[in-house]
C-alpha positions as CSV (number, residue, x, y, z in Angstrom):
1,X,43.5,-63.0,51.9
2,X,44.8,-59.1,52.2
3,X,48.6,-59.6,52.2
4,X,50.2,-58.2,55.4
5,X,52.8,-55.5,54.7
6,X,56.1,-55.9,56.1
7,X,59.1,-53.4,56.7
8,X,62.4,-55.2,57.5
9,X,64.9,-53.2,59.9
10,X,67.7,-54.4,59.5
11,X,67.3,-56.9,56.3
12,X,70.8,-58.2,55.3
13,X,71.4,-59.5,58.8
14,X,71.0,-62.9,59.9
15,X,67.5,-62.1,61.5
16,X,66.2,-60.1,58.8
17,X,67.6,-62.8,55.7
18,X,65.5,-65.6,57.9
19,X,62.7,-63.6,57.8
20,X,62.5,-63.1,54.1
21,X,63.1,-67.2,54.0
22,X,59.7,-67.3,56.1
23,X,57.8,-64.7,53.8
24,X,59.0,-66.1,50.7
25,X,57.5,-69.7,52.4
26,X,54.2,-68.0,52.4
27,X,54.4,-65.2,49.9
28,X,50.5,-65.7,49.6
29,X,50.0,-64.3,53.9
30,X,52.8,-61.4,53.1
31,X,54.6,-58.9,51.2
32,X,57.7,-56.7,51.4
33,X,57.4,-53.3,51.7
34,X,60.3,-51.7,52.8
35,X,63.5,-54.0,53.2
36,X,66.8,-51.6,55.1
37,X,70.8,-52.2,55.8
38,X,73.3,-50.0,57.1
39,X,76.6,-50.9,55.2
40,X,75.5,-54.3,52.8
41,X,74.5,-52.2,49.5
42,X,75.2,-55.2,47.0
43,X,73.1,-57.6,49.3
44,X,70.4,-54.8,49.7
45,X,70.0,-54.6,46.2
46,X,70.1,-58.1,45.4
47,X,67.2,-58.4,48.0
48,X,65.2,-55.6,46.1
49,X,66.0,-57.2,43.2
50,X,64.1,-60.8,44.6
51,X,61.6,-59.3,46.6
52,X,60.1,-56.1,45.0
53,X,59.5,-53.8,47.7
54,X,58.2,-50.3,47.0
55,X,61.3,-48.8,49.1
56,X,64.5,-49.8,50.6
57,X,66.9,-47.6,53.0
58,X,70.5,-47.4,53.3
59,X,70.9,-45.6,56.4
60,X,75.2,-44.6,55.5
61,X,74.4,-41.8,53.0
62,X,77.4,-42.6,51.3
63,X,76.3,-45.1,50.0
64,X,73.4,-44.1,48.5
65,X,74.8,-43.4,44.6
66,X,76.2,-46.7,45.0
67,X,72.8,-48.3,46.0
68,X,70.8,-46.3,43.3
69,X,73.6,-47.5,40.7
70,X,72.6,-51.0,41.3
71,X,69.2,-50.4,41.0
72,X,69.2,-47.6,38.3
73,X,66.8,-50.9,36.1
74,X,64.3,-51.3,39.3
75,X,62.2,-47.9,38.5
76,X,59.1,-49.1,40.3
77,X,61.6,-48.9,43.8
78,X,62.0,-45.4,45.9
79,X,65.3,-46.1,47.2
80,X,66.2,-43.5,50.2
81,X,69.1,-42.9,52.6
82,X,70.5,-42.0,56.5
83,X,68.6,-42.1,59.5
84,X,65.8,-39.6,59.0
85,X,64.5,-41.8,56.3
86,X,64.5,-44.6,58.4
87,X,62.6,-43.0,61.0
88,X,60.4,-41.5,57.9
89,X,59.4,-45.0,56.1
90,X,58.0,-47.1,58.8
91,X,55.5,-44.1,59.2
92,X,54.5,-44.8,55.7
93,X,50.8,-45.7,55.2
94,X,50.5,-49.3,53.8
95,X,52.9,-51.0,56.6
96,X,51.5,-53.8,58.6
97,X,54.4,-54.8,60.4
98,X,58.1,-53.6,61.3
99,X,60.2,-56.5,61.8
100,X,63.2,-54.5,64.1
101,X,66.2,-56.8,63.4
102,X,68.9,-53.5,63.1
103,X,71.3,-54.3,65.4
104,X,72.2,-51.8,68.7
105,X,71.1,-48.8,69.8
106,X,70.4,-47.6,66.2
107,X,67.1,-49.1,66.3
108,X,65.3,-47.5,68.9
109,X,64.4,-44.3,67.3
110,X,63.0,-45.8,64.1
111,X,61.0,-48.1,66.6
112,X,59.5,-45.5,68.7
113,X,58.4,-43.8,65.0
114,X,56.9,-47.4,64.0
115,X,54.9,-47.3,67.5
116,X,53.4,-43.7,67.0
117,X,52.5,-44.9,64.0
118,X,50.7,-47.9,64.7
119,X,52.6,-50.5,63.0
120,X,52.7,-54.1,64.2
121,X,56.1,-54.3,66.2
122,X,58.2,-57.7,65.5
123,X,60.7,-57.3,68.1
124,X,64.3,-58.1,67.4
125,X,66.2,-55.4,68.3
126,X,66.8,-56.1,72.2
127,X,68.9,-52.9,72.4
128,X,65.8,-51.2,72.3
129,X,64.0,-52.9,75.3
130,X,67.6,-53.0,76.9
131,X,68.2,-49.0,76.7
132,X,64.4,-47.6,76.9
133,X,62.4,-50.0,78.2
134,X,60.3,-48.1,80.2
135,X,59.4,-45.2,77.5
136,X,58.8,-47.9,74.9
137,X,56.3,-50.0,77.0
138,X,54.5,-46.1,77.9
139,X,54.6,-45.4,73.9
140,X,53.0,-49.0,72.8
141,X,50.3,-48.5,75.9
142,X,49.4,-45.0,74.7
143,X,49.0,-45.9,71.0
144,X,47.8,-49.3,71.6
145,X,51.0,-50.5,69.4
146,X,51.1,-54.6,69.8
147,X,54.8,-55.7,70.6
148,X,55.3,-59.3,69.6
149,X,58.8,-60.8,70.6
150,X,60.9,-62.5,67.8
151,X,64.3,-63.2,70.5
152,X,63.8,-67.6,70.6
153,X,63.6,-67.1,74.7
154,X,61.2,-64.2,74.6
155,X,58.6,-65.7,71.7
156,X,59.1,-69.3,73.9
157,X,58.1,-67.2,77.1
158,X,55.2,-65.5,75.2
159,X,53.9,-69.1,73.7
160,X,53.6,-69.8,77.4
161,X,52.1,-67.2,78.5
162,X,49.3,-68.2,75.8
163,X,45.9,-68.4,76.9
164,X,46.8,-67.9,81.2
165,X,44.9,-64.7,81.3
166,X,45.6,-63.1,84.2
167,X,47.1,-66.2,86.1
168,X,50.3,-65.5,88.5
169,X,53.7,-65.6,87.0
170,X,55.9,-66.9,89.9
171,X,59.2,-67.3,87.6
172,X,60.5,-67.0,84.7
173,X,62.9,-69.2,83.7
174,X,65.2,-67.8,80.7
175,X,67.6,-70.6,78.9
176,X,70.9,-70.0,77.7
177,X,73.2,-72.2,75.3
178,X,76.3,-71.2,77.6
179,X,78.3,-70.4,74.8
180,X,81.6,-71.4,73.4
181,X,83.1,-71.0,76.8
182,X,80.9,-72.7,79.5
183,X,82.9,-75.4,80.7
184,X,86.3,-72.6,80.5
185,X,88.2,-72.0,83.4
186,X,89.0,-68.1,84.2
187,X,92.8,-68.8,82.9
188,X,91.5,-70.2,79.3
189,X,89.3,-67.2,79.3
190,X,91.8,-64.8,79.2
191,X,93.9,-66.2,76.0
192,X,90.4,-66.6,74.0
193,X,90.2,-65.0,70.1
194,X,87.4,-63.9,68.7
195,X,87.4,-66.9,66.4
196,X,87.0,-69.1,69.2
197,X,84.2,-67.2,70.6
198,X,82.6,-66.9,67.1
199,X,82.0,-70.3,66.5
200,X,78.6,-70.8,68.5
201,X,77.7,-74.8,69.2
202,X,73.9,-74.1,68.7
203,X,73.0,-71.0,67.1
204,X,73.7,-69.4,63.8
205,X,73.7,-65.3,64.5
206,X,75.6,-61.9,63.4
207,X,79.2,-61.8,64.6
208,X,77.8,-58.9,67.6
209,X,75.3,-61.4,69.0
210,X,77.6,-64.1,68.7
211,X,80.4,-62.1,70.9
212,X,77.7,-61.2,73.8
213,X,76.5,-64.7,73.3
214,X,79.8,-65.8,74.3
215,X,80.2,-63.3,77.1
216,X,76.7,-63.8,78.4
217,X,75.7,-60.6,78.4
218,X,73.3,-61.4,75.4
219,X,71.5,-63.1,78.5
220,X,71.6,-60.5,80.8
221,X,69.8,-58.7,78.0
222,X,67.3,-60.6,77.7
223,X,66.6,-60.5,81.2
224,X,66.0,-56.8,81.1
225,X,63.8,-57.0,77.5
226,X,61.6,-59.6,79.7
227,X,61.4,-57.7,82.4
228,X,59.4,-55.1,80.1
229,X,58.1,-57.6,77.6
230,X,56.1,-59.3,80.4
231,X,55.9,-57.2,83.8
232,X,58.0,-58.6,86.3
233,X,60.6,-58.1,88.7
234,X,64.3,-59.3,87.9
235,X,64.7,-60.9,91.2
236,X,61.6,-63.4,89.4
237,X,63.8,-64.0,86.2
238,X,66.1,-67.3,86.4
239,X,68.4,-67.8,83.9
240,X,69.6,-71.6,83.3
241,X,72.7,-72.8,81.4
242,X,70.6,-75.4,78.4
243,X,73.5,-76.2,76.4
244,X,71.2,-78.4,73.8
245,X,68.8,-75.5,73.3
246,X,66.3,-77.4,72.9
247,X,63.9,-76.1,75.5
248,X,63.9,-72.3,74.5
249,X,63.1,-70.7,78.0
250,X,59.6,-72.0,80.6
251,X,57.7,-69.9,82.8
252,X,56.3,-71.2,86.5
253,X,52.9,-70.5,87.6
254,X,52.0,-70.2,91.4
255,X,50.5,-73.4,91.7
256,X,54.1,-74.5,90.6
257,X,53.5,-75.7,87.5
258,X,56.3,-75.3,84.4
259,X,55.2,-74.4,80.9
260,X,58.2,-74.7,78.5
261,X,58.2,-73.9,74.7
262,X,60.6,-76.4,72.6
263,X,61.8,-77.1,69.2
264,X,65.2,-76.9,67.2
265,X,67.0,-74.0,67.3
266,X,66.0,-72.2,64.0
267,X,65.2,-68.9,64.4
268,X,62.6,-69.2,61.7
269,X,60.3,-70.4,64.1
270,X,60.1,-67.4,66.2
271,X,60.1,-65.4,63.5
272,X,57.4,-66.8,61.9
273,X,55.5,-67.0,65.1
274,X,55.7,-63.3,65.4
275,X,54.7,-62.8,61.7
276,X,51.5,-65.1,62.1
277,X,50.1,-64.4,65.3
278,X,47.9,-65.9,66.7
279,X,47.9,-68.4,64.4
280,X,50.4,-71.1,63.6
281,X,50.9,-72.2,60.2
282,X,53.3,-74.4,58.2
283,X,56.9,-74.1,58.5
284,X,59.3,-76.1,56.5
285,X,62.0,-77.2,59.1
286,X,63.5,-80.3,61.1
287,X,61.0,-81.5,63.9
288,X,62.6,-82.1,67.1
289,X,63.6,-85.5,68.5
290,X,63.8,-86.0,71.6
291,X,65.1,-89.5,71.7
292,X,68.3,-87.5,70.8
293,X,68.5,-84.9,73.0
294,X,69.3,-85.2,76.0
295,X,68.3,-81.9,78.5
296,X,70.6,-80.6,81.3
297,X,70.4,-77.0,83.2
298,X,73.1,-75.5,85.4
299,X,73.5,-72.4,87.3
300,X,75.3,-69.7,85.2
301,X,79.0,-69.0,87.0
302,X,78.5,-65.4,87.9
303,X,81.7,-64.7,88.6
304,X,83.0,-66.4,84.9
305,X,80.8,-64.4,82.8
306,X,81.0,-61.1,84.6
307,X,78.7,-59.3,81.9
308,X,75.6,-61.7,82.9
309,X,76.0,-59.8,87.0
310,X,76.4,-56.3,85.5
311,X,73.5,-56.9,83.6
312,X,71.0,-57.9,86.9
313,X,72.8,-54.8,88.8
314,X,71.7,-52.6,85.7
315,X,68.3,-53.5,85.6
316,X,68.1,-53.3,89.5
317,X,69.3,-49.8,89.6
318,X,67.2,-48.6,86.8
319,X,66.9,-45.3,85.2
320,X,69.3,-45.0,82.7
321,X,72.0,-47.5,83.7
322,X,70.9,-50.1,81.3
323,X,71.4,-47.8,78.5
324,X,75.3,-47.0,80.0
325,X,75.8,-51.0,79.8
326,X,74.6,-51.3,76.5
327,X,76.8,-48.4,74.9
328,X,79.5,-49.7,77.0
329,X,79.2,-53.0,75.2
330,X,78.8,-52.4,72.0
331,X,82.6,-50.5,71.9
332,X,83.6,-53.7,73.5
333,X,82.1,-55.6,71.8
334,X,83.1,-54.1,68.8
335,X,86.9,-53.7,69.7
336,X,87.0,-57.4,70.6
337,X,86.0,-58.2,67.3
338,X,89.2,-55.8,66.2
339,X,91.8,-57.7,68.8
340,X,91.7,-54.2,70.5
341,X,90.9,-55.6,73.2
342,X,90.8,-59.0,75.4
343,X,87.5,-61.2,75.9
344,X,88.1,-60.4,80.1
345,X,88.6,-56.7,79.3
346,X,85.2,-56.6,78.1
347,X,83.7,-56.7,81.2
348,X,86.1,-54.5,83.0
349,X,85.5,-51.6,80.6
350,X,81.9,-52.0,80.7
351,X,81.8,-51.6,84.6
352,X,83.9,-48.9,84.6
353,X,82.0,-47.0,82.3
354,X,78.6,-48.1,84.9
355,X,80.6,-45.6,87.6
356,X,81.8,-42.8,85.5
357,X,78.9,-42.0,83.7
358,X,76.7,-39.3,85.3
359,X,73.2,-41.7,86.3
360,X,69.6,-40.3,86.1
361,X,66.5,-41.9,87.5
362,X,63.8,-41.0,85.5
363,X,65.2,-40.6,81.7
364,X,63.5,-39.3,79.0
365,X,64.4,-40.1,75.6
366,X,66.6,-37.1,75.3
367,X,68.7,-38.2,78.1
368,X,69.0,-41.8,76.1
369,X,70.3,-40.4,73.6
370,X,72.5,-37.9,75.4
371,X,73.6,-41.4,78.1
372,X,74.2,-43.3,74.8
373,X,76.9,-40.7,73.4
374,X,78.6,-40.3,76.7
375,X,78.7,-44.0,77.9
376,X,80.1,-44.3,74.3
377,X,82.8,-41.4,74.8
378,X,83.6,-43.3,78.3
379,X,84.1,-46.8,77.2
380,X,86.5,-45.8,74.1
381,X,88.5,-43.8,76.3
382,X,88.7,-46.7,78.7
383,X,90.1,-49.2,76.0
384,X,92.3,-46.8,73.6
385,X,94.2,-46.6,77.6
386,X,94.1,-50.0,78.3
């Protein structure tokens, strides 16, 4: 069997070290290629040092003498730096796959050069869905690019979707842990840290996910990546509160019928799925019990987790207002995580920065990129003078 190439986006984050856990599983189906961070030289180069790759990519160029020091004994490995060489080495010709796990808006410009390209898209980079949904879905239609989901909710929706053709989709019925915070009232909300909303009950993840995970608007992300991912209108996506996460999201069929995907929350699984498709193979990881699970859904509080609502009136106006949330977010997110701001303040900022930044229809990627600076400038503004 040919090993399948893989580039890893985004390598020394909690996505992309799972990932190499799955591939090292079944190092005889696939092979590094390319493994990339932003800031984490020593774990880069501790990863090139395990894994072999023909390249790896620190996209801050300056630390690039720093990652070539640690490797100065690895000859065989092209070791490059900033964005344009990310954009560059997902072009490059023996690349099966990209496996997107960069966090942000940062990956959706080597994404859209992996889809021209014809690489494999392993989808974990919601930002990218999130911010250019519509250009991204044109690109992969015009060079016939397959995009298969790694999020747990999305793969779970695709494993559904399995096999049903061209059957109608009446709902789509996206789960959510709830977070740290589901059972919070609005007062207890207000005095939260950023310790308290690190510590997940389910999931292991990056400390950015983690915070929108805790605000909800991780969801309301999601939403807007399956609205792309798989056709439909918002007003069909349901999101239910499954604090077990044990079922990882169900889609409904117009006869009524429910098809959910379930299993422990390892984000191997997904992963792997992605990696293998359409084929399932071994994984190494606790089965699911359901003698010990109990499963309960509730309606998310709207009003609560404010981020989840600006989310749905994102995606419902369109154009480029998903990408203003996004930017928005990731300065709050991001100044949360620095006690600049509170976890309520989040939201505030965020729709603040919805009205003040100009709004255009029908973006092209230029206008992204132009949105994204702007929404950025906005939202720091907006929590320097808080």
């Amino acid at each position: 069997m040919k090993k399948k190439q893989i580039a890893i986006l985004g390598s020394t984050g909690s996505i992309g070290t799972q990932a190499l856990r799955v591939i090292e599983e079944h190092s005889d189906r696939y092979e590094v290629y390319c493994l990339t961070a932003n800031n984490k030289v020593e774990e880069l180069a501790a990863q090139a040092r395990k894994f072999k790759p023909a390249a790896v990519v620190i996209a801050n160029e300056r630390r690039y003498d720093e990652l070539k020091a640690l490797l100065a004994d690895e000859s065989d490995i092209k070791i490059y730096a900033g964005k344009d060489a990310l954009d560059e080495i997902v072009e490059a010709g023996p690349i099966d796959m990209v496996l997107t796990a960069m966090v942000g808006f940062a990956g959706l410009s080597p994404t859209i050069h992996a889809i021209k390209a014809r690489k494999t898209i392993c989808l974990a980079n919601k930002e990218t869905l999130v911010v250019a949904g519509k250009l991204i879905c044109e690109l992969a239609e015009k060079y016939r690019t397959p995009i298969l989901p790694v999020d747990s909710e999305h793969s779970a929706i695709f494993q559904c979707l399995a096999g049903e053709g061209d059957n109608e989709v009446e709902k789509i019925l996206l789960t959510a842990s709830g977070g740290p915070f589901r059972n919070f009232t609005m007062d207890r909300l207000a005095a939260v840290t950023k310790d308290d909303a690190l510590r997940h009950p389910t999931w292991d993840m990056g400390a950015k996910i983690t915070i929108d995970s805790a605000t909800m608007m991780n969801k309301g992300f999601e939403v807007i990546e399956a609205k792309w991912l798989f056709g439909v209108d918002a007003d069909k996506i349901e999101v239910l509160v499954h604090p077990q996460s044990v079922v990882h999201s169900a889609v409904q069929f117009c006869d009524g019928a429910v098809k959910a995907q379930l299993g422990v929350p390892d984000m191997r699984l997904p992963i792997q799925y992605a990696l293998s498709y359409p084929d399932r193979i071994h994984l190494t990881s606790e089965r699911l019990d359901l003698f010990s699970h109990p499963l309960e859904f509730f309606k998310p509080d709207m009003e609560k987790f404010r981020c989840l609502a600006l989310a749905f009136e994102a995606i419902r106006k369109g154009g480029n207002m998903p990408c203003i949330v996004n930017a928005a977010n990731e300065i709050v997110n991001r100044g949360f995580l620095e006690d600049r701001c509170g976890f309520l303040q989040m939201s505030d900022i965020i729709e603040k920065t919805m009205s003040r930044v100009a709004f255009e229809l029908n973006p092209d990627y230029d206008t992204y990129v132009a949105t994204d600076s702007e929404a950025r400038r906005v939202a720091t503004e907006l929590l320097t003078a808080k």
